[in-house]
Structure formats: C-alpha cells, structure tokens
C-alpha positions in Angstrom: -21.5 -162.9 -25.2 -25.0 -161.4 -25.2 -23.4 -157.4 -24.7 -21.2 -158.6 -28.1 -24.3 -159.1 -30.0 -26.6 -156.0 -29.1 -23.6 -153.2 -29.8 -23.5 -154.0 -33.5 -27.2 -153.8 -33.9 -27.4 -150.5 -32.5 -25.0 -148.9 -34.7 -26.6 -150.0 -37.6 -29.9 -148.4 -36.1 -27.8 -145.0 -36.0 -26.7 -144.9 -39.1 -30.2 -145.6 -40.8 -31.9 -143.0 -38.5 -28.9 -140.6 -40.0 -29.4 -141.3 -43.8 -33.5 -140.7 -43.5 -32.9 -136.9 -42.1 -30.2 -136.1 -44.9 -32.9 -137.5 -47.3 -35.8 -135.4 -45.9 -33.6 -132.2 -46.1 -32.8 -132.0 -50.0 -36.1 -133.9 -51.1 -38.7 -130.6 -51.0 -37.3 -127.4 -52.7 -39.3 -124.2 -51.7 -43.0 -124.8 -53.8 -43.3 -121.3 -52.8 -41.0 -119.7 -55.6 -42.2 -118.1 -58.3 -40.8 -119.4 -61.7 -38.8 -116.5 -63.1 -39.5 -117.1 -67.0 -43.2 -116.4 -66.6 -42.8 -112.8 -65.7 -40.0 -112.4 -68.7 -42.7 -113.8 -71.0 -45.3 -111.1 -69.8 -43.5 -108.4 -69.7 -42.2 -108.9 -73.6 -45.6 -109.6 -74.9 -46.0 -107.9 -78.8 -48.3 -104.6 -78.7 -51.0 -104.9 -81.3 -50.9 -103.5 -84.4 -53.2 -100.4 -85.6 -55.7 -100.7 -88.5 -55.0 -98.3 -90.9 -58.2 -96.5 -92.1 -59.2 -95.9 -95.6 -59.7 -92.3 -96.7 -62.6 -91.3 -98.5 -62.1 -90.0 -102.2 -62.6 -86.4 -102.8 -65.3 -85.9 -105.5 -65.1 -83.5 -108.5 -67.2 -81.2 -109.1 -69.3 -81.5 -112.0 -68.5 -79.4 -115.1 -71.1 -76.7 -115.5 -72.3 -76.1 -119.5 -73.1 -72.9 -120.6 -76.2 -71.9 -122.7 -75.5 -68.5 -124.4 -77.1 -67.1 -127.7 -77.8 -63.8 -128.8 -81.4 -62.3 -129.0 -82.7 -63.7 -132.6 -86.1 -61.7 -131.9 -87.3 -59.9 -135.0 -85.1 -62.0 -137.1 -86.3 -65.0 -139.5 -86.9 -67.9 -137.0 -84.8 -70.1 -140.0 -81.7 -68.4 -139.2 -82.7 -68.9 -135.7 -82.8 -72.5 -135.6 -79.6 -72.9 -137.4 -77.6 -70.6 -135.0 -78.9 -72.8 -132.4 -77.5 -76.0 -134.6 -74.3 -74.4 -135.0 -74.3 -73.8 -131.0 -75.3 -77.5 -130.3 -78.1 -75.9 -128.4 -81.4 -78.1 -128.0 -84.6 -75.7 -129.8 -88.1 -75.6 -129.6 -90.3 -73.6 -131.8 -93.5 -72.2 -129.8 -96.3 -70.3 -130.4 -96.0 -66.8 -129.2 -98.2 -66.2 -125.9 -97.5 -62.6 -123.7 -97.6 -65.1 -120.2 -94.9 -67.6 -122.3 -91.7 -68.4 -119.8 -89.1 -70.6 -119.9 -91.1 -73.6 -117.4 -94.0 -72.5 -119.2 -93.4 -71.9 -123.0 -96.7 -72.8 -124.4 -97.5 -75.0 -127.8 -95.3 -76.4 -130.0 -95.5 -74.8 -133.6 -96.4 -77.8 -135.9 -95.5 -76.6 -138.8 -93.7 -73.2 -139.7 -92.1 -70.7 -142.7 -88.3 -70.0 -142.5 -89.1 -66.8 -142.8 -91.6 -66.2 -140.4 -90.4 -64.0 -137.7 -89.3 -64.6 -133.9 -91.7 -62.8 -131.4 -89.6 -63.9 -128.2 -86.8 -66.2 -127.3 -86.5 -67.8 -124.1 -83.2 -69.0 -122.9 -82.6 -71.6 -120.4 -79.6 -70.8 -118.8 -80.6 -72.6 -116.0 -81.1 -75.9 -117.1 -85.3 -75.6 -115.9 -86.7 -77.3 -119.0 -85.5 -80.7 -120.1 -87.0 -80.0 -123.8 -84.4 -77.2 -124.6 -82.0 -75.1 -124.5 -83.7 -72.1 -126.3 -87.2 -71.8 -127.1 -88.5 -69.2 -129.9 -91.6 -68.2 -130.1 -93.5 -67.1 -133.3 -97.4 -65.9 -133.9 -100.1 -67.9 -134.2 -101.8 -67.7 -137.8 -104.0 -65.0 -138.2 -103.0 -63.4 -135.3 -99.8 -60.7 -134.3 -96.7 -61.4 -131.6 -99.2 -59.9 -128.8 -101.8 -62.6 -129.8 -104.8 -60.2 -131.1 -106.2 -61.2 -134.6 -104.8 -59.5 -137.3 -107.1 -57.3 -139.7 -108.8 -58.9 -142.4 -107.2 -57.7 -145.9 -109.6 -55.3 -147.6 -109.6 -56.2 -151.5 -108.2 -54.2 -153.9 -108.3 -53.9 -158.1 -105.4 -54.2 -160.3 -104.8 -53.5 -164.2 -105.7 -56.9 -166.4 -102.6 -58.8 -167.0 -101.4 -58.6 -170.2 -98.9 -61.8 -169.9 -100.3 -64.9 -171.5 -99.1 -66.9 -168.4 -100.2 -64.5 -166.5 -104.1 -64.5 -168.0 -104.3 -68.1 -167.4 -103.2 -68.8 -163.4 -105.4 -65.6 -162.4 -108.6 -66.3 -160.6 -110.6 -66.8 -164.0 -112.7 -64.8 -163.5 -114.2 -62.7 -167.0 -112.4 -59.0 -165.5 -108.9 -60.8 -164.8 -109.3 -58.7 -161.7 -108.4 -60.2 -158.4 -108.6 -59.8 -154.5 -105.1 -59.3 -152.3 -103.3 -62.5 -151.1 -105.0 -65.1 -148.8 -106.9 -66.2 -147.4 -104.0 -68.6 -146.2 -101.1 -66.4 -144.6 -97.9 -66.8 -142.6 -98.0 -66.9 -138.8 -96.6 -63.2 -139.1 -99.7 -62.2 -141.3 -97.9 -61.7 -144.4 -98.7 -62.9 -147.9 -97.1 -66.5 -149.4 -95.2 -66.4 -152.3 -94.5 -69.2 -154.5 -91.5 -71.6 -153.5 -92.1 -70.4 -149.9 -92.4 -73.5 -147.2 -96.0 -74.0 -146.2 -97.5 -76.2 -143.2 -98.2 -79.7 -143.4 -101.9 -78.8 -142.0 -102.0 -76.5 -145.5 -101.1 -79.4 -148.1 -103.5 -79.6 -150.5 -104.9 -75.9 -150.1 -104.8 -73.3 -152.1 -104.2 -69.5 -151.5 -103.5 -65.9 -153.4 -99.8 -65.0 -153.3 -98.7 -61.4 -153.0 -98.6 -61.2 -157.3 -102.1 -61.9 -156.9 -102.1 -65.7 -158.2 -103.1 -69.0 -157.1 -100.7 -71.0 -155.6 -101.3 -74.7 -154.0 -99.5 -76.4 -150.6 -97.6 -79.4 -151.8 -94.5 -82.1 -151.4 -91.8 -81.3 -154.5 -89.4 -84.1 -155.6 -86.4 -82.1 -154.6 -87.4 -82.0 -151.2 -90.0 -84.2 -149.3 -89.5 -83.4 -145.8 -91.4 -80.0 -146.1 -94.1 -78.9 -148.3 -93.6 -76.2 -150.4 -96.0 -73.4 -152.0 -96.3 -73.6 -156.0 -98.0 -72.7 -158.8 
C-alpha cells in the first residue's frame, strides 16, 4: 500500500520540473539585438536646406552736367548775364582783379551798367565754386580791366548852345561853356548818358553826360528794380 502512494507523487514532481525549463527557454529573447528601425531612421534623416544670399544692388552712376559758354569777354556784361539765363547757368558778377580764379573770384559787383564791359569770365566746369556756374568779371570804377586808375579827363570848351532846352540844363554857368562828362563814370571809364542804368550807391547824384549835361541817378515809375540816369 505505501509503494501505491509514493509513485503518483513522483510523477507529478516530473512533470512540474519539465514545464519550468520550457518556460525559462522562450521567456528572455536576445537583449543584445539591435532594433533595426533606428538605423533606417538615421540613415533617411532630411539634409538642411541652404540660405539663399541677397545680392547687393548695383549703383548708377551719377549723371554728370555740363557747364559750357562761349567767351563773352569784351562784350556788354547785359548780354552776358542773359546768355547765361538762357543756359540755366548760375552767374556772378565780380570785380575785375589780374590774380581773380575760379575758387578765388574776388568781390561781388553791387551794382552795374548793362553796358559795361566784361574784363574776364571764369567758368567752372568743374563744379569748384558752389556760387556759380560762370563768373564775369568787370572794372572797378575809376579804374581799367588790369586794375590801374584811369586818367582823369582833362576839360575841354564847346560852342554855346543855341537850343532853348539846351541853355537851361547846362551847368548855368554865365559862358554856357562846360567841362567833359563826370565826374561819375561807368566801371569801364566811359561817360553816362541819359536813360543809361546807374548804381544804387549813385541814387541821388548827379553827373555830366557825354552831351555835356547834367543828369541825376534815380528810381523811374516804369521800372523800380534799377535806377536809371535822367535829366
């Protein structure tokens, strides 16, 4: 009876010692493999993308203006001025000086007669002096283009008028003789006639014309931006 007992025992001790080594085998895979989807992911990583660089503008080159007039010297410094108007050239009217240059032109002219004559002209085709374009220079009163003083007019004796207007806008004195023009005269050193412009430091003089009478610096009605020599 007891050997009955024991065999049954020990079969079931076999069979649990059987399921624990099929358990051990299939319960740990190999923790040393690699996974392969991580080395997929790497390998089809995106390349950045390049910056694209802006490209710098090419300037234009500035337009060059030029200055161009023909030599007015000798001329009337009136006609002058307006060929530089009609050129859209900048002017300055200067008082003639033998050193005068274009960075350097000397005084301004105050005041001045159309008809006085141009000494010089200095043309800045090089854009040196921000005041003009073209300068033109005239003489100073009483004096020539070179700057020396001009000679004193020596006076001279003419035949009484015999024109009633005449007789009374002479000098009044009891011969009706008279002196040459002046004292008062251009910057070129000639004599003023009447209706001639005169300079605004002259208004209210008085000089000899060339016809020997007295005429007087003044504003006219007709034009009040320059004065104007009358009798």
């Amino acid at each position: 009876m007891r050997i009955r007992t024991l065999i049954p025992a020990a079969l079931a001790a076999a069979a649990l010692l059987l399921t624990g080594c099929k358990a051990d085998n299939t319960a740990h895979p190999d923790a040393g493999a690699t996974p392969s989807a991580s080395r997929t992911s790497a390998s089809t990583a995106p390349s950045p993308t390049p910056t694209p660089t802006a490209s710098k503008a090419t300037a234009s080159p500035t337009p060059t203006v030029t200055v161009s007039l023909r030599s007015y010297a000798g001329e009337p410094v009136g006609d002058a001025v307006a060929a530089a108007r009609h050129h859209g050239l900048t002017y300055s009217v200067r008082l003639a000086d033998a050193s005068a240059t274009v960075t350097s032109p000397g005084a301004k002219a105050s005041s001045y007669a159309k008809s006085e004559k141009v000494c010089r002209q200095l043309l800045d085709k090089d854009g040196l002096n921000p005041d003009f374009d073209v300068a033109f220079l005239i003489a100073r009163d009483g004096h020539d283009c070179a700057g020396k003083p001009l000679p004193k007019p020596t006076p001279t004796h003419t035949s009484r008028p015999t024109s009633r207007t005449t007789s009374s806008t002479s000098t009044g004195s009891s011969g009706g003789s008279h002196t040459s023009c002046g004292p008062i005269l251009s910057g070129s050193g000639n004599c003023y006639d009447a209706g001639q412009y005169c300079r605004k430091s002259d208004v209210g003089s008085s000089t000899r014309a060339a016809n020997g009478r007295i005429i007087h610096c003044r504003y006219i009605s007709t034009d009040s931006r320059m004065p104007h020599w009358q009798y």
